[in-house]
C-alpha positions in Angstrom: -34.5 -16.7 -8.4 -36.8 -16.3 -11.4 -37.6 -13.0 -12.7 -34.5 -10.5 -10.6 -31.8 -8.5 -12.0 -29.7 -11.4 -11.5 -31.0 -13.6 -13.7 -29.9 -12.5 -17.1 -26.5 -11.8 -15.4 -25.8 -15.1 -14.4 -27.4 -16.7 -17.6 -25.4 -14.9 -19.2 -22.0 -16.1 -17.4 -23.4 -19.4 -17.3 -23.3 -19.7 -21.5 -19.9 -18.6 -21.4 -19.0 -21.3 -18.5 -20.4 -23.9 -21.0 -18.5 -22.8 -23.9 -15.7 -22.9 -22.2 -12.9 -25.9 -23.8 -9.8 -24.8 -21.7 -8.6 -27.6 -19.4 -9.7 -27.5 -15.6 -7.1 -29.3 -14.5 -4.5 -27.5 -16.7 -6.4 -23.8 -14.6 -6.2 -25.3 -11.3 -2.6 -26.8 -12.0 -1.8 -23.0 -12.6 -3.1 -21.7 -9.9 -2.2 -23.8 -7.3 1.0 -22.7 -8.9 0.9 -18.9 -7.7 2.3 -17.2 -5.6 0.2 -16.7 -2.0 -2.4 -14.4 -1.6 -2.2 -11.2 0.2 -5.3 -12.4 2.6 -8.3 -10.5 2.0 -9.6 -11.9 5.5 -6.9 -11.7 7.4 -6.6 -7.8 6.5 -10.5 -7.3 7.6 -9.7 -9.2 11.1 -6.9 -7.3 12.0 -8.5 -3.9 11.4 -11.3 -5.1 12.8 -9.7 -6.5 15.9 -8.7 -2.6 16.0 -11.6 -1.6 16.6 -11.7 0.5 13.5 -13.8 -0.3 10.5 -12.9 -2.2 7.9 -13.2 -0.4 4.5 -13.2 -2.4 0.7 -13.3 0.4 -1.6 -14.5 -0.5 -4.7 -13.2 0.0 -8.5 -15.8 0.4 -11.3 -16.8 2.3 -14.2 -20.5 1.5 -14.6 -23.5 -0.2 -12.8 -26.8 -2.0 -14.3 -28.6 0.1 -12.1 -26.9 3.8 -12.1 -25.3 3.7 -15.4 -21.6 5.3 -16.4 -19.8 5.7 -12.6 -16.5 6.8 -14.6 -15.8 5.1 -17.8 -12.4 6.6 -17.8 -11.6 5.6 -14.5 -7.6 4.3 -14.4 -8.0 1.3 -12.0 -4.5 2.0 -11.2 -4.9 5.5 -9.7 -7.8 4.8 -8.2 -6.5 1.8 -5.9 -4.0 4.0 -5.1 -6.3 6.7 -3.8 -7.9 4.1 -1.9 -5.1 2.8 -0.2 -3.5 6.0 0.8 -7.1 7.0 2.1 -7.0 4.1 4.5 -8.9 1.1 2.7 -7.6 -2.2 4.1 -8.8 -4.1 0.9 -10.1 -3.3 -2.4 -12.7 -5.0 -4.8 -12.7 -4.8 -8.6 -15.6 -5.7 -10.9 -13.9 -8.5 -14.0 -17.5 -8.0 -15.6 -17.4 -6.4 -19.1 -21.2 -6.9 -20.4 -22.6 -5.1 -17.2 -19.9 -3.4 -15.2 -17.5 -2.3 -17.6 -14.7 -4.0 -16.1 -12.3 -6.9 -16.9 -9.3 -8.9 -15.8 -6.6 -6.5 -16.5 -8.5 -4.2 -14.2 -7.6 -6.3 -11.2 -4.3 -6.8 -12.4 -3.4 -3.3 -12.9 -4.9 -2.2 -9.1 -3.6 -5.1 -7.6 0.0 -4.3 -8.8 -0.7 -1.2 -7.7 -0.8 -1.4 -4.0 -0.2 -3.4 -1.1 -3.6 -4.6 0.0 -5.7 -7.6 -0.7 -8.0 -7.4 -3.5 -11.6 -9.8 -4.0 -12.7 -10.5 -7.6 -15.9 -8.4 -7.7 -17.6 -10.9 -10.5 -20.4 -13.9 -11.0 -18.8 -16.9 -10.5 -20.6 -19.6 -11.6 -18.4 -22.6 -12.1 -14.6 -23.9 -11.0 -12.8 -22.2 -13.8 -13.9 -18.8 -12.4 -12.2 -19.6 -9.3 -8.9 -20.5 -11.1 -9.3 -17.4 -13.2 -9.3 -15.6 -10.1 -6.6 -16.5 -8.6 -4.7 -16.5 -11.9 -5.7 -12.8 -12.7 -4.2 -12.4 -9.1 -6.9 -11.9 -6.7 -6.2 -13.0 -3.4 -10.5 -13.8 -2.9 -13.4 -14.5 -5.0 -17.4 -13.3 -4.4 -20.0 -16.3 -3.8 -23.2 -15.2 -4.6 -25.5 -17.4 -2.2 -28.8 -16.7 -5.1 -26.7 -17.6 -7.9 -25.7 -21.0 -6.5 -27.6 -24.0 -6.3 -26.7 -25.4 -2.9 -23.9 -28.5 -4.2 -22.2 -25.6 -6.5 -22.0 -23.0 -3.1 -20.1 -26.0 -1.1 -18.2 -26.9 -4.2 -16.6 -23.8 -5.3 -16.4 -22.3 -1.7 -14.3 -25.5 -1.0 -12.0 -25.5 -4.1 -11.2 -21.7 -3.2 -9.7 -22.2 0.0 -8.3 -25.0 -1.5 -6.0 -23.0 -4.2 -5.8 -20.0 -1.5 -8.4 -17.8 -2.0 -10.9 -16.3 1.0 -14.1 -16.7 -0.2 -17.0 -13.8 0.3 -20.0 -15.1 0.3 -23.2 -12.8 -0.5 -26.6 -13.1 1.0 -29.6 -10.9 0.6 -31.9 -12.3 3.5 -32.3 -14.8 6.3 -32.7 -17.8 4.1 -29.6 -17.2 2.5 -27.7 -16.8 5.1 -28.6 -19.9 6.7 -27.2 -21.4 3.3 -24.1 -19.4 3.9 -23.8 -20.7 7.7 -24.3 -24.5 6.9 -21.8 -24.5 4.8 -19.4 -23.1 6.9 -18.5 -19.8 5.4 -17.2 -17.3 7.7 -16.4 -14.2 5.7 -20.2 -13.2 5.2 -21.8 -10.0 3.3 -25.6 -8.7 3.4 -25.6 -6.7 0.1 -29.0 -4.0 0.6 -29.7 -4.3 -3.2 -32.9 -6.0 -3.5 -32.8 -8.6 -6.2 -36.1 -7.8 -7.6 -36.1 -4.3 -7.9 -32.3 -3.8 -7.6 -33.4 -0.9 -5.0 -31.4 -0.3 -2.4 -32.7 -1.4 1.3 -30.7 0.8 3.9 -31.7 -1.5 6.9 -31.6 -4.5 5.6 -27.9 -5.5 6.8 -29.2 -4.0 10.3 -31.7 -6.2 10.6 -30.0 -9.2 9.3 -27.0 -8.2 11.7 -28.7 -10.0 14.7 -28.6 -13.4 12.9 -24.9 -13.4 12.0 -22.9 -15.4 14.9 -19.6 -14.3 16.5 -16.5 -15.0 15.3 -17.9 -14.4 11.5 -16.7 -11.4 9.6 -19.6 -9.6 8.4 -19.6 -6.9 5.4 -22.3 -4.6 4.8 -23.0 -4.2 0.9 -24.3 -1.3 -1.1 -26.3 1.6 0.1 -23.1 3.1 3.0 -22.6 6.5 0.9 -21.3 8.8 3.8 -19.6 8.2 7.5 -23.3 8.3 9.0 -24.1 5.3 7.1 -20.8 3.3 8.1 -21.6 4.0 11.3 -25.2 2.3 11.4 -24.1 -0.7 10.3 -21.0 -0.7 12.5 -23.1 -0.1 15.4 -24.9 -3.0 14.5 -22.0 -5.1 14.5 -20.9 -5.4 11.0 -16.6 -5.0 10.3 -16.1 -4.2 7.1 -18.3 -2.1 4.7 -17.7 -2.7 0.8 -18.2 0.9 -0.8 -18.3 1.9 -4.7 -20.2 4.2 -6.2 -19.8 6.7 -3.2 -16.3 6.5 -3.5 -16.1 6.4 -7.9 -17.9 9.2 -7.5 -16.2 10.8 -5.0 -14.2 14.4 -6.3 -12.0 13.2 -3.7 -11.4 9.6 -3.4 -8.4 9.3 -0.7 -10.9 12.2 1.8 -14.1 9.7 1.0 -12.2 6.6 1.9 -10.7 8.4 5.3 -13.7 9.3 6.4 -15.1 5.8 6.3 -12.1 4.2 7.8 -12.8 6.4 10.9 -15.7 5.1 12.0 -15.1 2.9 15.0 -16.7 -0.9 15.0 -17.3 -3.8 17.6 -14.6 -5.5 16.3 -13.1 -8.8 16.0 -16.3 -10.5 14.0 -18.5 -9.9 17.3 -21.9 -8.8 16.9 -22.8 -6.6 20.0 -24.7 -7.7 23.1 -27.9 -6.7 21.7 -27.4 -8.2 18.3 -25.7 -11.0 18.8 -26.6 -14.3 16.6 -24.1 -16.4 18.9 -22.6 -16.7 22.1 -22.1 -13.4 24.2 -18.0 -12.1 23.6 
């Protein structure tokens, strides 16, 4: 997708991919090795199936887009604020160039809690899905625009082959066509326009109709208060993945409860007058 945000991103991961000597069968060998995953799915359907919204409460010091979040932020206490505030999974950015983060980030909040935690990162290429599941994340981000269309059904595949859930991104109707046919079923809109890397508050709504039932669907970027949550809960989505909000938050446990609050359809159902597939 010539001339987004994204582009110097993933060109960026992509030089490192190629420079990269390390054996692929010596990663995979090690990962395959680990111990299970938490289930970062699983966790969103059964809160779901509770009615109750899913929450994925973001750790990261900086954005491209809004700059320093918190670049003292202890990834540590924060996961703990999250979970005590009622997040049923957590995402960490592993990106150093543009986020901030790194691996030991999402080793130090995953041993921190009990809940499931996604590799918040651009995966371009197989050894970034052994590195994720060696740095101990029980699932890995797909980004639909960053894939060509074998690499998408390639990684996706050797991620639920070694045990991770797979989230795979989309950012309009084209994508997420890409994202059905090849069988994904955790699924999130993220409202961050790729071009402008503005923030669309209606794009997951409108998007919501085309997701069928029995996918999980998380709304991305843009859900800063309850009110928000609610929108795209009422639209059918399950989860909502929330960062800055929260970072930012003077009170990150009280920011994460209030989210978790909000009531949802449920059970990867859109509702009756947004449904993509066949009627619950």
């Amino acid at each position: 997708m010539a001339g987004t945000y994204l582009d110097g991103i993933i060109a960026a991961h992509r030089a490192a991919a190629a420079g990269d000597r390390r054996d692929l069968d010596e990663l995979l060998t090690a990962a395959d090795a680990m111990p299970p995953a938490r289930g970062f799915a699983h966790a969103l359907a059964t809160r779901s199936a509770d009615r109750q919204l899913a929450v994925i409460a973001e750790v990261k010091r900086r954005s491209p887009s809004k700059g320093d979040l918190d670049v003292g932020l202890d990834p540590a206490v924060a996961a703990g604020d999250y979970e005590v505030g009622g997040a049923c999974c957590l995402s960490v950015l592993t990106d150093t160039a543009y986020f901030g983060g790194c691996p030991q980030d999402l080793a130090r909040a995953r041993r921190a809690v009990g809940v499931p935690v996604l590799r918040k990162d651009f995966t371009v290429c197989a050894a970034d899905i052994a590195d994720a599941r060696l740095m101990g994340a029980d699932a890995v981000l797909l980004i639909v625009a960053a894939l060509a269309p074998q690499e998408l059904v390639d990684l996706l595949a050797l991620a639920l082959r070694i045990g991770l859930d797979a989230l795979v991104e989309v950012h309009d109707r084209a994508e997420l066509d890409r994202a059905l046919d090849v069988g994904a079923t955790l699924i999130g809109v993220n409202q961050r326009d790729l071009a402008t890397f503005a923030v669309d508050p209606e794009r997951a709504v409108r998007l919501a109709a085309e997701i069928p039932n029995g996918v999980m669907a998380v709304a991305e970027s843009g859900i800063g208060s309850p009110a928000d949550a609610a929108r795209v809960a009422g639209a059918g989505y399950d989860a909502v993945l929330v960062g800055e909000s929260l970072v930012r938050a003077p009170d990150r446990r009280a920011a994460v409860a209030a989210l978790a609050a909000v009531r949802a359809a449920g059970g990867g159902r859109r509702p009756a007058s947004a449904s993509g597939g066949s009627q619950p």
